[in-house]
N, C-alpha and C positions, 0 to 999 in steps of 0.2 A: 929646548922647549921652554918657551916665558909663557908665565899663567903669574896672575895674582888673584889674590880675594879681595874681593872690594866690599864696605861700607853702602847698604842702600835701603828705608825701609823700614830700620832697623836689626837689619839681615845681614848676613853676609853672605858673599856668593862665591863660587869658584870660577874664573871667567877667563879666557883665551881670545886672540883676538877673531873673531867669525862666529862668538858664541851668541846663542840668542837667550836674555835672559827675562823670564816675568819680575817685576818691582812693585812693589806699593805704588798708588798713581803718583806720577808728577807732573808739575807744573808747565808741561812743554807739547809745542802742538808737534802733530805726525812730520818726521822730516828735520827736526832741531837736532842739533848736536848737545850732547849731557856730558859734564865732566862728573866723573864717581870718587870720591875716594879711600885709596888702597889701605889696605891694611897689613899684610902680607907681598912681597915680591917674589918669585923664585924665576933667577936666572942661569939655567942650566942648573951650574951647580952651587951658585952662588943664591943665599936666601939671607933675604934684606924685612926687618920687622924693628929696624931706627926710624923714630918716625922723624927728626931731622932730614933723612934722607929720604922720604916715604913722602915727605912735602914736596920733594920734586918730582915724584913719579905721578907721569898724566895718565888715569885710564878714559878715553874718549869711547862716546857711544853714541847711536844714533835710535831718536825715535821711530821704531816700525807701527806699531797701533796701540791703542787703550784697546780694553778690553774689561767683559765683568767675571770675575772668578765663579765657581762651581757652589751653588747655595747651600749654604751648610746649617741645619735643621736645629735648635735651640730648644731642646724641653724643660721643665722644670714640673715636678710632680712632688706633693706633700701627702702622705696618709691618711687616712682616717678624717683628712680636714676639707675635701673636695676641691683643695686648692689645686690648677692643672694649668700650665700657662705654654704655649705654645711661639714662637718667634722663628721668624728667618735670616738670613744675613746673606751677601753677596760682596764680598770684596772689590771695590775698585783697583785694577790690574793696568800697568802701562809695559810694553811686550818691547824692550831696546835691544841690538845689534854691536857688540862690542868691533870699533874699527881699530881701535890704537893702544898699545902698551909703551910708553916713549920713558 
C-alpha cells in the first residue's frame, strides 16, 4: 500500500493514488495536471520524511472541477452596546483526482 501526505492550501492531506481531494482553489483550468508536494511517503513498509529524498517523489493530480464550499455564517455580538454584525463566507474549492505516486 503507497499513500503519502501532501502539502496543498496550507493543509495537508492523506492521498492514495484514485483519491479525490477538495484544495484551496488553484490556478488550473478543469482537465490540467497539478504537481503537489509530499510531505510524508509510506512505502509498504518503508516510511520516507528526508526531504532530500521527498524532492524526488512526484505526486501528480489531475483537475476534476472548482467548486464553492458550504457558507459558513460569521457573527459578532457586543453587550449592552447594540453592536451586532453579521457576515458570510464561502470558500473557493478546486475538487483534483490523484493519478500518480512515482
Amino acid at each position: 500500500m503507497v499513500y503519502a501526505v501532501v502539502r496543498a492550501g496550507g493543509r495537508q492531506e492523506k492521498v492514495e493514488v484514485g483519491t479525490i481531494v477538495q484544495l484551496d482553489r488553484l490556478k488550473a483550468v478543469q482537465g490540467d495536471k497539478v504537481e503537489l508536494a509530499a510531505v510524508l511517503l509510506v512505502d509498504g513498509d518503508t516510511i520516507t520524511t528526508d526531504a532530500d529524498k521527498l524532492a524526488k517523489v512526484k505526486v501528480t493530480a489531475e483537475v476534476v472541477s472548482h467548486l464553492r464550499g458550504p457558507k459558513i455564517v460569521i457573527q459578532k455580538f457586543k453587550n449592552k452596546t447594540g453592536y451586532k454584525k453579521r457576515q458570510g463566507h464561502r470558500q473557493d474549492l478546486t475538487r483534483v483526482k490523484i493519478t500518480g505516486i512515482k
